[in-house]
N, CA, C and O atoms as CSV, one atom per row, in Angstrom:
chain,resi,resn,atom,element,x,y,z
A,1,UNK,N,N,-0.896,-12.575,-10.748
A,1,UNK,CA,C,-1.571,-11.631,-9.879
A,1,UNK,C,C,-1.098,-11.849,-8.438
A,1,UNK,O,O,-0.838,-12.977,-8.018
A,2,UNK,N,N,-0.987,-10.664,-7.638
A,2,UNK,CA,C,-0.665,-10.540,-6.273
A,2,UNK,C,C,-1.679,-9.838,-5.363
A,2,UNK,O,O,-2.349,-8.868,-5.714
A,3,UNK,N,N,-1.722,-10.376,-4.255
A,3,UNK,CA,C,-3.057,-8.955,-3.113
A,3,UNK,C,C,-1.578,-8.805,-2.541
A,3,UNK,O,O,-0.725,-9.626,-2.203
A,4,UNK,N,N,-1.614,-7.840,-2.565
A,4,UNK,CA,C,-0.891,-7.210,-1.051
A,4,UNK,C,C,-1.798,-6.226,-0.335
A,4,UNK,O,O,-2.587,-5.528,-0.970
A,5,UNK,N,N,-1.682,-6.166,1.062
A,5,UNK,CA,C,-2.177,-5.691,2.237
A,5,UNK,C,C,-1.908,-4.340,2.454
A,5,UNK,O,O,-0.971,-3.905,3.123
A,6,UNK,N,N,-2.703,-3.732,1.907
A,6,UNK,CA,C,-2.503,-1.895,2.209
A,6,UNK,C,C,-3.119,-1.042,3.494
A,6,UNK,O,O,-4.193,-1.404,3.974
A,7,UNK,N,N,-2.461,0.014,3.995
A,7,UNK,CA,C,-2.928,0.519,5.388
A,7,UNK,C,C,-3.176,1.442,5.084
A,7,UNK,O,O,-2.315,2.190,4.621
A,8,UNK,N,N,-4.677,1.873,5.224
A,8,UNK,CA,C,-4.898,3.181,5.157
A,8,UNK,C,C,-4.989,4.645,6.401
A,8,UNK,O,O,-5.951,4.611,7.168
A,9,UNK,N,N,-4.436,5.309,6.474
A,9,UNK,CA,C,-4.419,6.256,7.553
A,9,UNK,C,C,-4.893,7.709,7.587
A,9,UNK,O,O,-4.374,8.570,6.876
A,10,UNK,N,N,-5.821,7.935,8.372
A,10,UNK,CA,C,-6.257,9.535,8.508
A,10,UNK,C,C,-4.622,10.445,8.899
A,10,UNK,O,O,-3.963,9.910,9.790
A,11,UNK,N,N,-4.346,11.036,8.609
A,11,UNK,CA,C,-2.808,11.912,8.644
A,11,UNK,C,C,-3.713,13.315,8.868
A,11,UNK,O,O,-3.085,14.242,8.358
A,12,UNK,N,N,-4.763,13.702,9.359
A,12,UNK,CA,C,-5.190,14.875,9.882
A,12,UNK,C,C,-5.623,15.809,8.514
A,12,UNK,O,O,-6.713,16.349,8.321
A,13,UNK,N,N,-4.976,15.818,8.039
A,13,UNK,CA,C,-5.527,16.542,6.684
A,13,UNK,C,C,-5.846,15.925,5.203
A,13,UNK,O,O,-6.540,16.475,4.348
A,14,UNK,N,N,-5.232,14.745,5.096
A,14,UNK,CA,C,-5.307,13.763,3.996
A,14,UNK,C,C,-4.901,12.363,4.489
A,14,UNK,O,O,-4.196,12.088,5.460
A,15,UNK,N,N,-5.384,11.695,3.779
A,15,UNK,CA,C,-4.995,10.025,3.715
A,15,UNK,C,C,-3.669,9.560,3.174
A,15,UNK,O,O,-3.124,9.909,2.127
A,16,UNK,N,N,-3.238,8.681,4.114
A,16,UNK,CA,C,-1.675,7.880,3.459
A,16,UNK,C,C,-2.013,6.601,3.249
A,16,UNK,O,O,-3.129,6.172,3.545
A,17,UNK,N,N,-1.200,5.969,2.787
A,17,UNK,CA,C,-1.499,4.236,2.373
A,17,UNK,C,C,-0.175,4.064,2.056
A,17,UNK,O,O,0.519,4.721,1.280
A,18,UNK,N,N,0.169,2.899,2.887
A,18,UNK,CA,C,1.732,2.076,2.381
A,18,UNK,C,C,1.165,0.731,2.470
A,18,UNK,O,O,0.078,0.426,2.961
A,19,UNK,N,N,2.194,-0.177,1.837
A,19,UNK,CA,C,1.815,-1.725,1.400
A,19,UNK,C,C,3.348,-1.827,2.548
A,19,UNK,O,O,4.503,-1.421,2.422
A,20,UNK,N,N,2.655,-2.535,3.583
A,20,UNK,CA,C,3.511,-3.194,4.201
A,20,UNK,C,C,4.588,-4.553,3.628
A,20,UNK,O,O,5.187,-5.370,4.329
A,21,UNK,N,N,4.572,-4.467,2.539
A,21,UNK,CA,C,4.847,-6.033,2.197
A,21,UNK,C,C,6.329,-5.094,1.260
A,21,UNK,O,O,7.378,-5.571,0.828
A,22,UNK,N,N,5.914,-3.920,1.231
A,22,UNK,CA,C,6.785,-3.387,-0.105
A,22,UNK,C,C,7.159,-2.061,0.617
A,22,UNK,O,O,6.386,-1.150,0.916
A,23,UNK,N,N,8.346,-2.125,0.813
A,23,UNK,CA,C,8.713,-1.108,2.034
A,23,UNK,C,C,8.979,0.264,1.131
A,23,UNK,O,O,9.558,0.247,0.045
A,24,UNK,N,N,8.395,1.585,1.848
A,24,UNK,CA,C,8.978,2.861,1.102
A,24,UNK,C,C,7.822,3.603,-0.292
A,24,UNK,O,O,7.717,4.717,-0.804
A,25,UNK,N,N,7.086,2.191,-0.482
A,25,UNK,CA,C,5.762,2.193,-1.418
A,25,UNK,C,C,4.580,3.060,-0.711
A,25,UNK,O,O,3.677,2.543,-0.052
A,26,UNK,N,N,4.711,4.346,-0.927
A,26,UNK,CA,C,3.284,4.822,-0.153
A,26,UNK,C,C,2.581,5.835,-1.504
A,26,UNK,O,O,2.772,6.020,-2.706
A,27,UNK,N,N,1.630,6.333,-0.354
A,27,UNK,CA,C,0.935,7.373,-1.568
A,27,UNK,C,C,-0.037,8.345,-0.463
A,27,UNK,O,O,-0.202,8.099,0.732
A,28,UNK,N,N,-0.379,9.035,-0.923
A,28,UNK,CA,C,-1.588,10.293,0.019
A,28,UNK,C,C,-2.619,10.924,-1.396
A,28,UNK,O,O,-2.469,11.293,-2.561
A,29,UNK,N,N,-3.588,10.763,-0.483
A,29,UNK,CA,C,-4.747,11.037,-1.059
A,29,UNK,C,C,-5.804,12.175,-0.284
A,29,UNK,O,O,-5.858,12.294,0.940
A,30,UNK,N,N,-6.667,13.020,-1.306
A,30,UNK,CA,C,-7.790,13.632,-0.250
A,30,UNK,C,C,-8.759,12.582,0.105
A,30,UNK,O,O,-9.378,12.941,1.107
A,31,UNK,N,N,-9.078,11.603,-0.255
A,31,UNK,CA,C,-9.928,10.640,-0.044
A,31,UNK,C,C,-9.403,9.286,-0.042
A,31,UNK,O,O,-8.258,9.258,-0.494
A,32,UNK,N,N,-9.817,8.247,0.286
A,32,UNK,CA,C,-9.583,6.847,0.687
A,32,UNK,C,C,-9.382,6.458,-0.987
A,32,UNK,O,O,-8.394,5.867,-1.421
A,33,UNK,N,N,-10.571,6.934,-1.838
A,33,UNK,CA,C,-10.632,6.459,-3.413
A,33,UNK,C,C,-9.857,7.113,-4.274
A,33,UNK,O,O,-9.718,6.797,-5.455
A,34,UNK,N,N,-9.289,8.112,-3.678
A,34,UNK,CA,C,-8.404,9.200,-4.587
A,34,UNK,C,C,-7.233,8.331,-3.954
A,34,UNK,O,O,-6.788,7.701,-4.913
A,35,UNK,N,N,-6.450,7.952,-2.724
A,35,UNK,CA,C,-5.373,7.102,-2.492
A,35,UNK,C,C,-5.157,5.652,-2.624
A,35,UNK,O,O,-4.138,4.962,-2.670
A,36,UNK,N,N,-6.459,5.385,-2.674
A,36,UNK,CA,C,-5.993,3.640,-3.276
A,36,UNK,C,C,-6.068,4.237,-4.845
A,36,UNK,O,O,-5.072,3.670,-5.294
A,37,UNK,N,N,-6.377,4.685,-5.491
A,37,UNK,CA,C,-5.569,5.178,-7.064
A,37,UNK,C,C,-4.416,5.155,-6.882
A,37,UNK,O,O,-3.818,4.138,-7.236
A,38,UNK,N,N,-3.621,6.323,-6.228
A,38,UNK,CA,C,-2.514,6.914,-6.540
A,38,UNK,C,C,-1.483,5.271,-5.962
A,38,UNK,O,O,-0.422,4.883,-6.451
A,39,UNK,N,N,-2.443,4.489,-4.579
A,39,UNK,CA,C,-1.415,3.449,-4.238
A,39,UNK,C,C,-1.057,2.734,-5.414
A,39,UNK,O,O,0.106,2.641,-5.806
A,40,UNK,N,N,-2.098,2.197,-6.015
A,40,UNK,CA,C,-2.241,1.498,-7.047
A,40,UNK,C,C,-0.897,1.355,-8.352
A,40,UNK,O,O,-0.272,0.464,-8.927
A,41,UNK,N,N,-0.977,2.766,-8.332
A,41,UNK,CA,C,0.367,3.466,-8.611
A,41,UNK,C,C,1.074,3.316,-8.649
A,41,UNK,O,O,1.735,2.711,-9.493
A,42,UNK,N,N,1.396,3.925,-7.493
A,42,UNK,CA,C,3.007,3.233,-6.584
A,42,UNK,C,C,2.996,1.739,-6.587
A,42,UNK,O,O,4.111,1.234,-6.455
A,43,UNK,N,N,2.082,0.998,-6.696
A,43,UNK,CA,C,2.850,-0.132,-6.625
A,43,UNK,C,C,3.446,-0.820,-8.042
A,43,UNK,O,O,4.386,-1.606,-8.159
A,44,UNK,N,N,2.508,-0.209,-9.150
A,44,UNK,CA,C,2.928,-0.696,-10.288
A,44,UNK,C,C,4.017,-0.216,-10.826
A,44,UNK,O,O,4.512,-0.859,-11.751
A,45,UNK,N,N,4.853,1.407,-10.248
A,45,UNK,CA,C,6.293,2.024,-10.451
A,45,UNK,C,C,7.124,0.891,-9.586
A,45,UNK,O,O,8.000,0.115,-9.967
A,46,UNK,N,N,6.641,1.044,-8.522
A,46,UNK,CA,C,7.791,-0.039,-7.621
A,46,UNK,C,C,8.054,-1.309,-8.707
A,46,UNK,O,O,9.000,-1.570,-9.450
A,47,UNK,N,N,6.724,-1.991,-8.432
A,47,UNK,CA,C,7.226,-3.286,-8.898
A,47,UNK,C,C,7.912,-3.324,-10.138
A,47,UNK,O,O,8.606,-4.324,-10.319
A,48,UNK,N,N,7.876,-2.344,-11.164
A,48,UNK,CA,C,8.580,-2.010,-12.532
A,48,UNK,C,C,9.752,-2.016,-12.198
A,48,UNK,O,O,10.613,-2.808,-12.582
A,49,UNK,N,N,9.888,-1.008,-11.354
A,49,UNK,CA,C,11.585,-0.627,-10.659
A,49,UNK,C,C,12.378,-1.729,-10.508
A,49,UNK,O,O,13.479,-1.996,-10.990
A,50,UNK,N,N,11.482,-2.479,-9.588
A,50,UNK,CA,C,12.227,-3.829,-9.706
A,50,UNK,C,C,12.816,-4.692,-10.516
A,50,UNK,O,O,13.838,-5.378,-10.498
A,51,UNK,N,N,11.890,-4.485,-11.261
A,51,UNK,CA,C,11.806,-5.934,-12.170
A,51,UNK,C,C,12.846,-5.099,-13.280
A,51,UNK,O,O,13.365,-5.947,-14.006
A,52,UNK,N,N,13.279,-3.801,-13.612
A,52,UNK,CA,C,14.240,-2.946,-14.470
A,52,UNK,C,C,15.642,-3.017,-13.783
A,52,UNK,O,O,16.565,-3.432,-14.483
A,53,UNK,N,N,15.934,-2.617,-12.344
A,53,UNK,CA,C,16.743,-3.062,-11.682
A,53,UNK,C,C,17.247,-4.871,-11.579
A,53,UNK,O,O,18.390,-5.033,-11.151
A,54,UNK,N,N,16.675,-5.807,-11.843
A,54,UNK,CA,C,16.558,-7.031,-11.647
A,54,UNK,C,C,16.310,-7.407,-10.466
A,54,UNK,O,O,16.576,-8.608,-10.510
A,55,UNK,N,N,15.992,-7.185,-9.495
A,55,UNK,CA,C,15.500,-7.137,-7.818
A,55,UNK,C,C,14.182,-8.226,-7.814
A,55,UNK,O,O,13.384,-8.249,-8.751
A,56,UNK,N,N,14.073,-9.084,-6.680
A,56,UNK,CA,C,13.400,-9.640,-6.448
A,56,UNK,C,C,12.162,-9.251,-5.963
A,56,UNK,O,O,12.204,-9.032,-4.752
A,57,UNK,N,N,10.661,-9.023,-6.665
A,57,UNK,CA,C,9.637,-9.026,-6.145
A,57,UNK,C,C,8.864,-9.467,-5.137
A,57,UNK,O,O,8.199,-10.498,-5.035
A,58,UNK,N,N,9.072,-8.326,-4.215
A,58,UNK,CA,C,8.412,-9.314,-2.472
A,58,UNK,C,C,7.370,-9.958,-2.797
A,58,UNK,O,O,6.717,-9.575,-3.768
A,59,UNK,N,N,7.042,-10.904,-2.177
A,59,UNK,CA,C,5.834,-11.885,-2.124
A,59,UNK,C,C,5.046,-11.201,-0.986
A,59,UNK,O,O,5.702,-10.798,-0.025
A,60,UNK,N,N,3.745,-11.032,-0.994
A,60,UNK,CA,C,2.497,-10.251,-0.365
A,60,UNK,C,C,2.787,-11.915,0.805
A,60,UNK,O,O,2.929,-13.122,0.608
A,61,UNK,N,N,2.748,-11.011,1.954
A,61,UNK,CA,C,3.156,-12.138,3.171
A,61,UNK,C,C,1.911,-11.757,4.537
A,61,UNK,O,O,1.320,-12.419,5.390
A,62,UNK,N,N,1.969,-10.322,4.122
A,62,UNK,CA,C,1.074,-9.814,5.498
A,62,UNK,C,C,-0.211,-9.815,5.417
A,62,UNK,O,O,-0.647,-9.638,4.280
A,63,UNK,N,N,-1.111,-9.984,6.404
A,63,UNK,CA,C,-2.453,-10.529,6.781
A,63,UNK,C,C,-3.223,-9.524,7.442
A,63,UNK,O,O,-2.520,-8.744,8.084
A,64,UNK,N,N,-4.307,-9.327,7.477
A,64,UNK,CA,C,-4.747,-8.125,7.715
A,64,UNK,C,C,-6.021,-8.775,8.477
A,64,UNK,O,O,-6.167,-9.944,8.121
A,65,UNK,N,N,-7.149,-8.281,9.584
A,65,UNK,CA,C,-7.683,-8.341,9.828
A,65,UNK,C,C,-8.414,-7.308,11.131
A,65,UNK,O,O,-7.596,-6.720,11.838
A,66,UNK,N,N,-9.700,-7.121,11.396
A,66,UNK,CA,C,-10.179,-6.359,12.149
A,66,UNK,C,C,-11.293,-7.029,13.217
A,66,UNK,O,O,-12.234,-7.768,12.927
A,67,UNK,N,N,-10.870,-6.513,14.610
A,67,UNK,CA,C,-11.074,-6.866,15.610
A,67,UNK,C,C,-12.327,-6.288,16.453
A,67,UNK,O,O,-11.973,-5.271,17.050
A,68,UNK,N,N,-13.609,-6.599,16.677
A,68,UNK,CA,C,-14.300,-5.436,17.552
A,68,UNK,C,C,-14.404,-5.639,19.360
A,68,UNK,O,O,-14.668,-6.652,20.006
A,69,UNK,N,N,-14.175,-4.641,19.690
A,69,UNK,CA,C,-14.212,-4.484,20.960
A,69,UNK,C,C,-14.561,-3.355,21.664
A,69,UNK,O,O,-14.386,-2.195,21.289
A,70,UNK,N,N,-15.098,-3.752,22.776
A,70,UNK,CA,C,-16.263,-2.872,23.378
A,70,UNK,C,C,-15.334,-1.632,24.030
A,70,UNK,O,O,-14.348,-1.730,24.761
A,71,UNK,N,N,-15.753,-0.877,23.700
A,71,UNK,CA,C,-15.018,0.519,24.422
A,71,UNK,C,C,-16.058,1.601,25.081
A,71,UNK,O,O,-15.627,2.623,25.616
């Protein structure tokens, strides 16, 4: 098992999500729960791809965290 670190983004009309750790891996969704599906996805084609290609599986490296500040 792996976590990798996914970004989710308002794109004005729908949601995107890429895994920073796994470059080119994204997905769009109407909802946050409809795009972590489809990421989910994408990551299990990628990492297939890989592993069919013989390519080395990135290791989940990036760290994620959230900051509050007064605005």
């Amino acid at each position: 098992m792996a976590e990798y670190a996914i970004v989710y983004e308002w794109a004005g009309q729908n949601y995107s999500a890429y895994a920073p750790d796994l470059p080119g891996c994204i997905a769009c969704g109407d909802t946050i729960e409809e795009t972590e599906n489809l990421m989910r996805e994408a990551i299990d084609l990628y990492i297939e791809t890989l592993k069919e290609d013989g390519k080395t599986i990135p290791s989940p490296t990036t760290k994620t965290g959230s900051l509050q500040i007064a605005i």
